[in-house]
C-alpha positions as CSV (number, residue, x, y, z in Angstrom):
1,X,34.8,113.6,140.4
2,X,33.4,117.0,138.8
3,X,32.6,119.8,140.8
4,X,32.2,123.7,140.0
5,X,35.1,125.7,140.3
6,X,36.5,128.0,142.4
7,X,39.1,131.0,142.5
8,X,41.6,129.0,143.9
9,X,41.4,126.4,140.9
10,X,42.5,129.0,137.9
11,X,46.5,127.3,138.4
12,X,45.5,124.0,137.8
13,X,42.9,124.9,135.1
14,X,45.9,126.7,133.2
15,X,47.5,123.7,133.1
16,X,45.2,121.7,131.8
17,X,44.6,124.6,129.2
18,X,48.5,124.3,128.2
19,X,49.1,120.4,128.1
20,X,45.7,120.9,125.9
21,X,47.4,123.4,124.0
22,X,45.4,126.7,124.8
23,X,48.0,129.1,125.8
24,X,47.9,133.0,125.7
25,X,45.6,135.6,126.4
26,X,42.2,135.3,126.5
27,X,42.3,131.2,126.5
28,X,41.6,128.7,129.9
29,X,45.3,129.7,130.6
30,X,44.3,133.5,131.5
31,X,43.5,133.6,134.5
32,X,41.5,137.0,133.4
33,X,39.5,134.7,131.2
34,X,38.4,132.2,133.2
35,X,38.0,134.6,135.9
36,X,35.3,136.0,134.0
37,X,33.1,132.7,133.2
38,X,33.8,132.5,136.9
39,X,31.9,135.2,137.6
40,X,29.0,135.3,134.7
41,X,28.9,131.6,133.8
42,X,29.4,128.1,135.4
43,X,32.7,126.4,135.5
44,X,33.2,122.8,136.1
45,X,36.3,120.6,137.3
46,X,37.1,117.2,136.9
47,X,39.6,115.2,139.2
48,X,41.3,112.1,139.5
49,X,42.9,111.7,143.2
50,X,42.8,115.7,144.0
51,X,44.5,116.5,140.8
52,X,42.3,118.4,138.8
53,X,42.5,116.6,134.9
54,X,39.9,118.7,132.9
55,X,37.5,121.6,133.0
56,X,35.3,122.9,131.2
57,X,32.5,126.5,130.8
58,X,29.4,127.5,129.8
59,X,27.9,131.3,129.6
60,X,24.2,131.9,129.2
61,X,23.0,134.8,126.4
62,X,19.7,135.7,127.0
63,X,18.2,137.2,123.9
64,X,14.5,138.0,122.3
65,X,14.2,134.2,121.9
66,X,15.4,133.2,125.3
67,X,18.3,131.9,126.7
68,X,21.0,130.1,125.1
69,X,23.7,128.0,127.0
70,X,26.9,128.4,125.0
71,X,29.5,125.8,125.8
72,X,33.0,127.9,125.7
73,X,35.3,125.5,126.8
74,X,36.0,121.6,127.0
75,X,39.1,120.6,127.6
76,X,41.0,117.4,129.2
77,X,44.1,116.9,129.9
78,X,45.6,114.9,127.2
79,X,46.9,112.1,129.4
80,X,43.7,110.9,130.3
81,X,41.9,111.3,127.1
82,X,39.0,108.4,126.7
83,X,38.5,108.1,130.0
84,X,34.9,109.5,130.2
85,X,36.1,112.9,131.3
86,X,34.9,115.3,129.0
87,X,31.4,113.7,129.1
88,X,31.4,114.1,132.4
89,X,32.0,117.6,132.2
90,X,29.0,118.2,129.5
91,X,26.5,116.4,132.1
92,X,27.7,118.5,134.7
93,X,27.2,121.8,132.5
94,X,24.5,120.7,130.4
95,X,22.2,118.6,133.2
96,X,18.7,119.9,130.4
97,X,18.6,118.8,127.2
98,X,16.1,120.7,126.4
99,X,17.8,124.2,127.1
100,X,19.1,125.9,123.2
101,X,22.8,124.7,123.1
102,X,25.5,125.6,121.2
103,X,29.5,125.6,120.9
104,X,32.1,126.1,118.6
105,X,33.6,122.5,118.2
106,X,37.3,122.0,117.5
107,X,38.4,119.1,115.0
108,X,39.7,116.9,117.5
109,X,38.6,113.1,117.0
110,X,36.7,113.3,120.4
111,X,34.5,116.5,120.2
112,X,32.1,115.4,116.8
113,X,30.5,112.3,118.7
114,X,30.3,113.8,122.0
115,X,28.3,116.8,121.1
116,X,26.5,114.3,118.4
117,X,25.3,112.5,121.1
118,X,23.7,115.6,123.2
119,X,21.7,116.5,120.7
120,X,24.1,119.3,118.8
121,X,24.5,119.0,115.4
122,X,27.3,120.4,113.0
123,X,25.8,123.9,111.4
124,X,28.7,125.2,109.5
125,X,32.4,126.5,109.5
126,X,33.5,129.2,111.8
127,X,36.7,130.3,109.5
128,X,39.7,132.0,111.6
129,X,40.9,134.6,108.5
130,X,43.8,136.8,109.6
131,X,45.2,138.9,107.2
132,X,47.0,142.6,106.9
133,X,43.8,145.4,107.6
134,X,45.5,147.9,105.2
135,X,45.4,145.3,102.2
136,X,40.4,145.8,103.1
137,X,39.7,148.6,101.5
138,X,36.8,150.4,103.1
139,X,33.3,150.3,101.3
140,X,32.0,153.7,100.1
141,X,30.4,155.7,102.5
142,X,31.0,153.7,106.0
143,X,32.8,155.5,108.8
144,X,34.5,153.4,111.9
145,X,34.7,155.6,115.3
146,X,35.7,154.4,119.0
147,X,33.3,154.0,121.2
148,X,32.6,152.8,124.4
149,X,31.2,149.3,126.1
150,X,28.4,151.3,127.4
151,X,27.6,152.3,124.5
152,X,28.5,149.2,122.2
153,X,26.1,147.2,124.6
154,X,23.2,149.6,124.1
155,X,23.1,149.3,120.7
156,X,23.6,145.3,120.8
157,X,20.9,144.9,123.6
158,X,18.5,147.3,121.2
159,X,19.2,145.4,118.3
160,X,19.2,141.4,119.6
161,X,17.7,141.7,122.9
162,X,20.8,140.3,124.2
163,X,22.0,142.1,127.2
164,X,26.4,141.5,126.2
165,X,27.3,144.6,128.8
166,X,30.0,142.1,131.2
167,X,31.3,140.6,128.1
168,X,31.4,143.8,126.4
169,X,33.5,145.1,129.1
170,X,35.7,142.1,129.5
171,X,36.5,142.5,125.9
172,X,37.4,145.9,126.5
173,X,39.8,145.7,129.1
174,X,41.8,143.2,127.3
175,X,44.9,144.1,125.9
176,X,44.2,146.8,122.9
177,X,40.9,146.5,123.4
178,X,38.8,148.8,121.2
179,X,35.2,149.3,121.4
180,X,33.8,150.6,118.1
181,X,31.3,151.6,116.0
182,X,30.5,151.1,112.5
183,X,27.9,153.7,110.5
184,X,26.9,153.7,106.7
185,X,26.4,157.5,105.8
186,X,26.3,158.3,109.6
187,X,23.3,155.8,110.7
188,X,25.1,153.6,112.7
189,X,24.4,149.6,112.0
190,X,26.9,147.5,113.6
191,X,29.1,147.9,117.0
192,X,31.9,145.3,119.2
193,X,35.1,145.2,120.4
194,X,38.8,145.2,118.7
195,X,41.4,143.5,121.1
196,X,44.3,140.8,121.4
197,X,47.9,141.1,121.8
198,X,50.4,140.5,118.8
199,X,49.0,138.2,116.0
200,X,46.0,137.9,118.8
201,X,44.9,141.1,117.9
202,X,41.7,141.8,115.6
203,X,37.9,141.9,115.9
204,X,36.0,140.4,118.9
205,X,32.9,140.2,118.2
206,X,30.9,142.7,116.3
207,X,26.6,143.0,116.3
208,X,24.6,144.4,113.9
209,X,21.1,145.7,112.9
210,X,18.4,143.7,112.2
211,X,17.4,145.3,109.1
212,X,20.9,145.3,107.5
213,X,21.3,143.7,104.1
214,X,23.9,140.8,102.9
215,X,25.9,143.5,101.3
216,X,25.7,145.9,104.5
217,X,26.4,142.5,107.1
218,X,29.8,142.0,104.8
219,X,30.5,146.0,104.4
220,X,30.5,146.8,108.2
221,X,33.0,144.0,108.4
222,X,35.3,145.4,105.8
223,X,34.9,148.8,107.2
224,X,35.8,147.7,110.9
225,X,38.6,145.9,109.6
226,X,40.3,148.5,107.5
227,X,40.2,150.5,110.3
228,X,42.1,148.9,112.7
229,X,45.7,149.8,113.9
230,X,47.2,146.7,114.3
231,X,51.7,146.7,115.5
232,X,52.2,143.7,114.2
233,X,51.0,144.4,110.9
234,X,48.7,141.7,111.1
235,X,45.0,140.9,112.0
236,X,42.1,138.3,112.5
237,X,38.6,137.8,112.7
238,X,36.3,135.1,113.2
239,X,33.3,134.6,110.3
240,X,30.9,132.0,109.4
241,X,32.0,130.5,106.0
242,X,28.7,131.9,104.3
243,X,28.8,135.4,105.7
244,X,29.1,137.9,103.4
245,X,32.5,139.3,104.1
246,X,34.4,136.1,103.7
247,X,34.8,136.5,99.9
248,X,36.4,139.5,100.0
249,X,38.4,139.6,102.8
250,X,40.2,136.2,100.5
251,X,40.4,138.6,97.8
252,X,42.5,140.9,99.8
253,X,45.0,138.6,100.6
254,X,43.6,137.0,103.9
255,X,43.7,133.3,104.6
256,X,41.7,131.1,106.8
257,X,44.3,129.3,109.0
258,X,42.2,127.1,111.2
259,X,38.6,126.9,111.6
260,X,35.9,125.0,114.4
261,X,32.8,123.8,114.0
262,X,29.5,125.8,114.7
263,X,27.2,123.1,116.5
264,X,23.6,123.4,118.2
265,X,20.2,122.0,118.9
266,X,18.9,124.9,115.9
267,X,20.7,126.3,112.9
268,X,19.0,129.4,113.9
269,X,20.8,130.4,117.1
270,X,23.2,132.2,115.3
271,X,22.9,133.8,111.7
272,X,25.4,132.6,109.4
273,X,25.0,135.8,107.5
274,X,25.0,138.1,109.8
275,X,27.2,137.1,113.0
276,X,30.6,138.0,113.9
277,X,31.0,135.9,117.1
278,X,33.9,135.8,119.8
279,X,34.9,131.7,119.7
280,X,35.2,132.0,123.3
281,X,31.5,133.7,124.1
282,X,29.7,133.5,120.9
């Protein structure tokens, strides 16, 4: 049986988070996370016998082009893996095909055909790159000051028509969290959010201008990066294999340790090039 999710069900969604293998902050086993697609997205259960075995999320982004569903989460229990689970889940979250989908698909065996067969198709690589933020050097001319979510939203919303304010302040509150922005010889052209915990920690999600460049898209990048504090020495951002900062960032020393799979009805719902999404909420 699926059903949406409640409060009360964040215990049992954990769990299926951890046998899953999503643990820490900011995964289905915060109850901080999930508390939050709770409140500005729809979240599904499956259960076999009152036991809940699987849940998955989705969070709409409204934009210039209209709304987008994104899929954040999909996860079964591994126990009862090929059981028709998960695709119960989608038809749950995803009852139009004819809404703009997207996700951020894992490797496992199981997550290519089922999002195949909804009508998603695999884009590109989304390439997890941590690395040490004093090894970036900071291009010539770009300056890095904290902001605010208020403000980081205002300047998203005004250049993408996207209206990110809750997830802006989600991101925020989460431990470390940063919001910044990034200006080339004081005109500012990219803002987001720094946060994470230990080897969590790093950059969120970061928009920018419409008119910016290839060289500009990768610069704000490198000039976000070098200016993070991170304790642990350590940090990581998520980048589309073709953006413009990837390249670099390798030069510096930084490796890509795991990476997903951008998949969607259109290539175009997010800009290879340009975007620096949050796995979790695009």
């Amino acid at each position: 049986m699926v059903r949406a999710a409640t409060a009360d069900d964040l215990e049992d969604i954990a769990r299926v988070a951890e046998a899953a293998g999503q643990r820490g902050e900011w995964t289905g086993a915060d109850p901080a996370y999930v508390g939050h697609l709770l409140r500005y997205g729809q979240v599904a259960v499956a259960s076999d016998a009152d036991r809940i075995i699987g849940f998955g999320a989705t969070r709409g982004i409204a934009g210039r082009g209209g709304v987008t569903s994104m899929l954040c989460d999909l996860f079964v229990d591994p126990a009862r893996h090929g059981r028709g689970c998960g695709r119960a889940l989608l038809s749950a979250l995803w009852p139009e095909q004819n809404v703009p989908r997207m996700t951020f698909s894992s490797q496992h065996p199981h997550a290519l055909p089922l999002y195949t067969s909804v009508g998603l198709d695999a884009w590109w690589p989304l390439l997890y790159l941590t690395g040490d933020p004093r090894a970036v050097r900071s291009p010539v001319g770009w300056t890095v000051a904290p902001s605010s979510p208020e403000a980081v939203s205002r300047f998203e919303a005004g250049w993408t028509g996207a209206d990110r304010s809750a997830d802006q302040h989600a991101w925020a509150q989460r431990p470390n969290g940063t919001a910044l922005v990034a200006a080339l010889d004081g005109q500012p052209l990219a803002a987001g959010t720094a946060a994470g915990e230990g080897n969590g920690f790093g950059l969120v999600h970061l928009a920018s201008a419409p008119d910016v460049t290839d060289a500009q898209a990768g610069d704000s990048v490198l000039a976000v990066l070098a200016a993070l504090e991170s304790m642990a020495g350590q940090a990581q951002v998520c980048l589309p294999a073709p953006h413009p900062a990837v390249r670099p960032l390798l030069a510096a020393g930084w490796r890509a340790t795991g990476l997903d799979l951008f998949m969607a009805t259109r290539v175009d719902l997010l800009d290879a090039r340009r975007c620096v999404p949050s796995p979790a909420l695009a």
